[in-house]
N, C-alpha and C positions, 0 to 999 in steps of 0.2 A: 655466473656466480661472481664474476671478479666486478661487473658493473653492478652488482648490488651492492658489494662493498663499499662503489664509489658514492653509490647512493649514500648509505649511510654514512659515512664519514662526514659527509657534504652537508647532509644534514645537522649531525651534531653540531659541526663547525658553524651553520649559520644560526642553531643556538646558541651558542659560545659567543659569537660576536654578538647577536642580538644582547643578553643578558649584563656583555660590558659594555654595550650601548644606553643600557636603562642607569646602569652603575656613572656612570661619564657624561653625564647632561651639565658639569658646570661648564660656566666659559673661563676659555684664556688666552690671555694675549698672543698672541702669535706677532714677530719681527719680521715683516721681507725686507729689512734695510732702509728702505723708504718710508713704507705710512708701518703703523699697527693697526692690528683688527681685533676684536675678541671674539674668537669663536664657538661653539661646543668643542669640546677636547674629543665626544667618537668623532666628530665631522672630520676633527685632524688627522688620526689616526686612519679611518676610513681613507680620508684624501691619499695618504701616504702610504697604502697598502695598495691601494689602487696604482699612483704609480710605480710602485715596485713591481706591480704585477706587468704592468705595459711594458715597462724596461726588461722584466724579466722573459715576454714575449718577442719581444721587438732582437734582445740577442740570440735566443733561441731558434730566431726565424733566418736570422743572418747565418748562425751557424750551421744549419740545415740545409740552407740553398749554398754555402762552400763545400758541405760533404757532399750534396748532390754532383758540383761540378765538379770535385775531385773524383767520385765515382767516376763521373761519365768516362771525364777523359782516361780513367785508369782503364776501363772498358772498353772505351776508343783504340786504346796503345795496348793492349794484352792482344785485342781481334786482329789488331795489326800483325801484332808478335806471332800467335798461331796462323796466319795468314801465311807468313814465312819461314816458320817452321815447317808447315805444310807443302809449301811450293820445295821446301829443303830434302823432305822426306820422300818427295813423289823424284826428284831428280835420283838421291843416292839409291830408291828403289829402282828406276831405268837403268840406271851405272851396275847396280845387281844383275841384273838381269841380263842384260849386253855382258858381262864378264861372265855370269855360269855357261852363257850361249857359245863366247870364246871358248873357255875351257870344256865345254863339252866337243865343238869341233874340232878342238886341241887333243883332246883324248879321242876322238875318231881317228887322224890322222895317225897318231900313234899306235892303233891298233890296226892301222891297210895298212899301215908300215912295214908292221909285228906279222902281220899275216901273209905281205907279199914275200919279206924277208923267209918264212915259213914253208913258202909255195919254191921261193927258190931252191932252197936245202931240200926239197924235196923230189923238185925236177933235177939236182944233181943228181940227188940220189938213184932215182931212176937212169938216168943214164949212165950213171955207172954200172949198173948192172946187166 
């Protein structure tokens, strides 16, 4: 749908210009400085629409291939970035892990401790009796 729009716009418009092309058949001078010429005045008009259009390409195309290279390298330097967040994430996950493993042998130790301590009081107690 939206390319038929372009259709028809396109169309009108090259109505449009045709209709002030039949309107503009006189000629007129035109200056480049140097000589004069006399031309049709749509040839002028056409001429100068024409290069508006080029120029209006020709920046449009430069501006395009800087966003592209500003993308890439943003894309470049982000991959980078999560590259080393990742390598960041995988160590402090290892340093997890190595630390609950301390503290679980930590709390072993604490409970033969607790339990040898246990087994003592308890072999007194038997001998004292």
């Amino acid at each position: 749908m939206k390319n038929q729009w372009r259709i028809v716009v396109t169309i009108l418009l090259v109505i449009v210009v045709a209709v002030f092309a039949i309107l503009n058949v006189a000629s007129v001078p035109v200056s480049f400085g140097f000589t004069t010429v006399h031309w049709p005045l749509i040839l002028i008009l056409l001429v100068s629409i024409l290069i508006g259009a080029v120029l209006m390409i020709l920046f449009s195309t430069i501006n395009t291939f800087q966003h592209n290279r500003a993308y890439k390298e943003l894309e470049k330097t982000s991959g980078e970035h999560l590259a080393t967040l990742q390598a960041e994430n995988d160590r402090l996950n290892k340093r997890l892990q190595n630390s609950n493993s301390k503290q679980a042998a930590g709390l072993q130790e604490k409970q033969i401790t607790s339990l040898k301590a246990q087994v003592a009081d308890l072999q007194d107690q038997l001998a004292k009796k």
